[in-house]
GUKOL-345635 format. One record per residue: x, y, z of N, C-alpha, C in turn; residue in three letters; residue number from 1. Coordinates in nm, 3 decimals, padded with zeros to 5 digits, always signed. Example, Ala and Ser with C-alpha at 12.3 -4.5 7.8 and 13.67 -1.06 7.14 Angstrom:
GUKOL-345635
((+01.319; -00.569; +00.780); (+01.230; -00.450; +00.780); (+01.320; -00.330; +00.780); Ala; 1)
((+01.285; -00.225; +00.708); (+01.367; -00.106; +00.714); (+01.290; +00.003; +00.787); Ser; 2)
***
This chain:
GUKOL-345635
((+00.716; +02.583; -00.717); (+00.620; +02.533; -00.620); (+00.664; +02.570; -00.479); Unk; 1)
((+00.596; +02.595; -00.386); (+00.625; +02.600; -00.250); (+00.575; +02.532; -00.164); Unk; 2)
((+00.721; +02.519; -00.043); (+00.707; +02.391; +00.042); (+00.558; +02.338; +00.067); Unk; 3)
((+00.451; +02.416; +00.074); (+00.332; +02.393; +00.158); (+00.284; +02.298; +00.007); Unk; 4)
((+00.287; +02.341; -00.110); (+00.214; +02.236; -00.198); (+00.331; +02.139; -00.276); Unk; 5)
((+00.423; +02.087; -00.200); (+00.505; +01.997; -00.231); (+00.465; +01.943; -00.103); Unk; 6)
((+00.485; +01.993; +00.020); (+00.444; +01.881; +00.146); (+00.282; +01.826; +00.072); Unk; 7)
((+00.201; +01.921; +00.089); (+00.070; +01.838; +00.029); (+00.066; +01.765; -00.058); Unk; 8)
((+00.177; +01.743; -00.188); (+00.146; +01.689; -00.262); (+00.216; +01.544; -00.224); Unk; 9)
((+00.342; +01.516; -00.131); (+00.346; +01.408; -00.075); (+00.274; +01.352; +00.000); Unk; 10)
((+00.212; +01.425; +00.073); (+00.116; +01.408; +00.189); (+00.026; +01.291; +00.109); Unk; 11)
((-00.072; +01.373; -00.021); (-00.140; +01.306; -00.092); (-00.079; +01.171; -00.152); Unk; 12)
((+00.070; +01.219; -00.186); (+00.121; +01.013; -00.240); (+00.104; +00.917; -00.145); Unk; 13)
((+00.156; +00.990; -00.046); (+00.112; +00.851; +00.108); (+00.038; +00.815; +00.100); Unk; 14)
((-00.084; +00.896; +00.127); (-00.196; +00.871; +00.110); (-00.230; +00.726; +00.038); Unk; 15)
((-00.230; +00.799; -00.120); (-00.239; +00.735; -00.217); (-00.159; +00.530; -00.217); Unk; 16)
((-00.030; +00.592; -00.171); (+00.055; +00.437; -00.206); (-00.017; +00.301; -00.090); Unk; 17)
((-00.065; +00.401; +00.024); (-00.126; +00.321; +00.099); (-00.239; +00.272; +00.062); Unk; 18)
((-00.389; +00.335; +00.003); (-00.451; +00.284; -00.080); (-00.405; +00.209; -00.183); Unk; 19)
((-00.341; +00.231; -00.274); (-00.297; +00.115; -00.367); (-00.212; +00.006; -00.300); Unk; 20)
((-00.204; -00.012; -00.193); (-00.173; -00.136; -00.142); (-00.248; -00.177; -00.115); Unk; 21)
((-00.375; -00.122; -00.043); (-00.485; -00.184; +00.020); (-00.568; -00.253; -00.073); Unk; 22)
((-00.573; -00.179; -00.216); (-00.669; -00.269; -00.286); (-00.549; -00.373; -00.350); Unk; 23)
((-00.441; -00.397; -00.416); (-00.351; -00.516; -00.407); (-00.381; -00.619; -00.339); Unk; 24)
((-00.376; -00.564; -00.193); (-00.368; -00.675; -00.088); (-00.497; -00.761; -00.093); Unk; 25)
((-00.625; -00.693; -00.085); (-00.762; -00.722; -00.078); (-00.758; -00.801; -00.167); Unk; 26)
((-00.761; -00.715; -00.335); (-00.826; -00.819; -00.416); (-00.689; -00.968; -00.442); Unk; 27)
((-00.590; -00.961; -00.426); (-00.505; -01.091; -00.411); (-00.563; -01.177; -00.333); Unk; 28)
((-00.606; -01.151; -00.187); (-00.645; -01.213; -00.076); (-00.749; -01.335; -00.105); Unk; 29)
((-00.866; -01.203; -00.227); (-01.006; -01.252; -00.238); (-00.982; -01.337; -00.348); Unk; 30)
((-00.886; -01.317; -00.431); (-00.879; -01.370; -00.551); (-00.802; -01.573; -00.522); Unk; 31)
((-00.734; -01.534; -00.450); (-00.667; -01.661; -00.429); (-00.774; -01.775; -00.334); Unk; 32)
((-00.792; -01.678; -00.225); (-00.902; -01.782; -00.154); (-01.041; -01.799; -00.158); Unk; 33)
((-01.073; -01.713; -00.303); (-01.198; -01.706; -00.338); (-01.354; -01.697; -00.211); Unk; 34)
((-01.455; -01.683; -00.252); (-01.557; -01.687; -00.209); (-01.640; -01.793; -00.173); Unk; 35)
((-01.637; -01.922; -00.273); (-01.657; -02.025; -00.223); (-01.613; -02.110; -00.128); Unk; 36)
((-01.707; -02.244; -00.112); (-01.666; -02.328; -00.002); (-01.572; -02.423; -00.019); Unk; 37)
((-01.508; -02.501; +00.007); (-01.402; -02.383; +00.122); (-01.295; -02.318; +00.038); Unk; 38)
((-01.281; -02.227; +00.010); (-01.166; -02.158; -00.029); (-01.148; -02.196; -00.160); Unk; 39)
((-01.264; -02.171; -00.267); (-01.270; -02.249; -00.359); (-01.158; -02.188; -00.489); Unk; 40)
((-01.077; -02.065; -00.500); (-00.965; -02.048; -00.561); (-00.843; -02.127; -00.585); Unk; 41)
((-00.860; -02.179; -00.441); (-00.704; -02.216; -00.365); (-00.747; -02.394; -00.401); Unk; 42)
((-00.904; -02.446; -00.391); (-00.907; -02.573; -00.381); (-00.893; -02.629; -00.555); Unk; 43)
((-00.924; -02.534; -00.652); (-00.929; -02.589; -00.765); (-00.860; -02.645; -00.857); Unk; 44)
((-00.708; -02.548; -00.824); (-00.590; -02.592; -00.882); (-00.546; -02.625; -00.811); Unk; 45)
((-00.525; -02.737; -00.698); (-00.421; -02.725; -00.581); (-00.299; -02.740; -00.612); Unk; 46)
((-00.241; -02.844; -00.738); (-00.138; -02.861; -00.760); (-00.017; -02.746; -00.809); Unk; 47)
((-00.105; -02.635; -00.891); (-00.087; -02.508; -00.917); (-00.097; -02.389; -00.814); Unk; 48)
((-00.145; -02.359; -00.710); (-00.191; -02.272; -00.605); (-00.034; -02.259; -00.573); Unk; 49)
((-00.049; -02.101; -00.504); (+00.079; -02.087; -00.452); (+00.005; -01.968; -00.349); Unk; 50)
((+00.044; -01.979; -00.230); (+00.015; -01.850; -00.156); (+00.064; -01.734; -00.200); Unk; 51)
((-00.025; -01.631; -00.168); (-00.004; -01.478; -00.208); (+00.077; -01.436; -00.117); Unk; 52)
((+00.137; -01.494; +00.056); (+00.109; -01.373; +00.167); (+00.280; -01.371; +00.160); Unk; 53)
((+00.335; -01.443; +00.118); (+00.478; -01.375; +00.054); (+00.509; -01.250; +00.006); Unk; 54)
((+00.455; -01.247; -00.126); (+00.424; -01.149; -00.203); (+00.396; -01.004; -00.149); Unk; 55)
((+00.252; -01.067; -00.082); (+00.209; -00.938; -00.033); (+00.258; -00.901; +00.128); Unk; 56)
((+00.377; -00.969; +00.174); (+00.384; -00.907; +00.321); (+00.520; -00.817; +00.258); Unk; 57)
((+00.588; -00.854; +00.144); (+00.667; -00.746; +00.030); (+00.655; -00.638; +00.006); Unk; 58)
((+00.531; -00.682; -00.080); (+00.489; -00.545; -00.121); (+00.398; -00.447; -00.061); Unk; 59)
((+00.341; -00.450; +00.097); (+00.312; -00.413; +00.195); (+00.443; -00.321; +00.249); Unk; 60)
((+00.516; -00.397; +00.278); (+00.624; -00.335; +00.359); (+00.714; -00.216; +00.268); Unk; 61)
((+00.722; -00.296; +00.133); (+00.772; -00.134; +00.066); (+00.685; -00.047; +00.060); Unk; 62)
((+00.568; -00.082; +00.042); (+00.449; +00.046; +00.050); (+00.436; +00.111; +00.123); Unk; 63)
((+00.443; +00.048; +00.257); (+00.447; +00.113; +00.385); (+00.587; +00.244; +00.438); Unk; 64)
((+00.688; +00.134; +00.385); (+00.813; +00.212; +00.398); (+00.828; +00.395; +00.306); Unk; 65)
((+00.757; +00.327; +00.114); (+00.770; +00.455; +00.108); (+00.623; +00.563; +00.158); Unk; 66)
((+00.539; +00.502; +00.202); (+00.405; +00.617; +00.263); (+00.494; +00.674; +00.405); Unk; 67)
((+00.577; +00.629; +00.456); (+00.644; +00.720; +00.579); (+00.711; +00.756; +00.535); Unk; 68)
((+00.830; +00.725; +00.466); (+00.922; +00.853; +00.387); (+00.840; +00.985; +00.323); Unk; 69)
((+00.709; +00.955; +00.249); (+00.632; +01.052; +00.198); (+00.611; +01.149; +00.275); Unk; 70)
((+00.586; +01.061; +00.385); (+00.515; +01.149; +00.548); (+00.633; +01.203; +00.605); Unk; 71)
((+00.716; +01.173; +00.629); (+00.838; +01.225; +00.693); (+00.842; +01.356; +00.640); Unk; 72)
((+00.943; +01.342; +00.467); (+00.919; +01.496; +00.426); (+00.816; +01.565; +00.362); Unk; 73)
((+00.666; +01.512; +00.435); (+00.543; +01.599; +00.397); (+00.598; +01.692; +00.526); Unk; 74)
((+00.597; +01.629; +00.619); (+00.621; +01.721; +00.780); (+00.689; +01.774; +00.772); Unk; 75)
((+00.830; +01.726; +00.744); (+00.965; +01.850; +00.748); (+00.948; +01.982; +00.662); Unk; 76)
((+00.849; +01.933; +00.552); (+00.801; +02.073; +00.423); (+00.778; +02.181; +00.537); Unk; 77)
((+00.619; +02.093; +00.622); (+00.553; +02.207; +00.646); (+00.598; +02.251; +00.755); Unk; 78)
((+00.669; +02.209; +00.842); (+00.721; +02.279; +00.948); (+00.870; +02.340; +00.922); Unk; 79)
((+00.909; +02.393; +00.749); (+00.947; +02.484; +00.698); (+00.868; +02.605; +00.670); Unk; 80)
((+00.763; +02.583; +00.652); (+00.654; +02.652; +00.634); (+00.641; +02.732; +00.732); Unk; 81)
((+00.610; +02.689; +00.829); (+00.598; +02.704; +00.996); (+00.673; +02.801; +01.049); Unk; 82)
((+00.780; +02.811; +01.018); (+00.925; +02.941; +01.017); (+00.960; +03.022; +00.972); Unk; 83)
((+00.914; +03.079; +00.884); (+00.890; +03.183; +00.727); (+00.808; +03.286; +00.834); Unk; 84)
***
């Protein structure tokens, strides 16, 4: 493979890991505090309920962490590329 479709193909995981956080985050969000009034997920079990935003300020931040490592050596690929 060469650098230019190994940078793209990280390029595309970033991409990607960032979307799959985004829908994580969303549907946890929606799922816990539901749609109803008021917050009818969170009101039903209360004794059982546990907040999500633990969880997800976690698994956000590793997501995040590896979509810039992705990005880091998507860039360093192509500005190997760049010098050829």
């Amino acid at each position: 493979m060469s650098n230019k479709a190994i940078a793209i193909s990280a390029a595309f995981a970033a991409g990607a890991a960032l979307c799959v956080a985004t829908f994580v985050t969303a549907s946890n969000l929606l799922e816990s505090y539901g749609s109803g009034p008021p917050y009818y997920g969170r009101t039903a079990n209360m004794d059982k309920w546990e907040s999500p935003v633990p969880f997800l300020l976690a698994f956000d931040a590793v997501a995040l962490l590896v979509a810039t490592v992705l990005g880091a050596f998507a860039k360093s690929r192509l500005k190997g590329c760049a010098r050829r």
